[in-house]
C-alpha positions in Angstrom: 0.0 0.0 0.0 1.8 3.4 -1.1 1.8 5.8 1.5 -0.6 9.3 1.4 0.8 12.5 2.6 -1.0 14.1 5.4 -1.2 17.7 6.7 -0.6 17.6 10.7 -1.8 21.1 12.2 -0.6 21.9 15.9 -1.9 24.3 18.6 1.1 26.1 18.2 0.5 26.8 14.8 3.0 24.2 13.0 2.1 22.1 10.0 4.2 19.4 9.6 3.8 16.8 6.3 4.0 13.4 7.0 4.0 10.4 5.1 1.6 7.6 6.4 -0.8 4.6 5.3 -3.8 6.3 6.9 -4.5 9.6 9.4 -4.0 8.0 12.5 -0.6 6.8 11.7 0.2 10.3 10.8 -0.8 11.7 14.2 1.0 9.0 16.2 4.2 10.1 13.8 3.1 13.9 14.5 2.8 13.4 18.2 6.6 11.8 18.2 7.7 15.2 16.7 5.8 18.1 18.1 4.9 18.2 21.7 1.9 20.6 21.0 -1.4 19.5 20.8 -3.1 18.3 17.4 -6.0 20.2 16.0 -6.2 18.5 12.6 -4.8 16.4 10.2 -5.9 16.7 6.2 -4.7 14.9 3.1 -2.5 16.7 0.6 -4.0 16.7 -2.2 -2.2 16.4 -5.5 
């Protein structure tokens, strides 16, 4: 399965783009980088 790249948005106001199967492997990868809290995560389109 190819991996999707997803649009993690913190509190803090970082965006970080991750590469992941599905969303909630990107948040668990997004948590790992960015202590902040996450307010969304979107797929990059394109």
């Amino acid at each position: 399965m190819a991996e999707i790249i997803f649009r993690v948005h913190f509190a803090d106001g970082t965006k970080l783009d991750i590469p992941a199967a599905n969303a909630k492997a990107a948040g668990e990868a997004g948590e790992n980088r960015n202590p902040s809290k996450i307010t969304k995560i979107k797929r990059v389109r394109g």
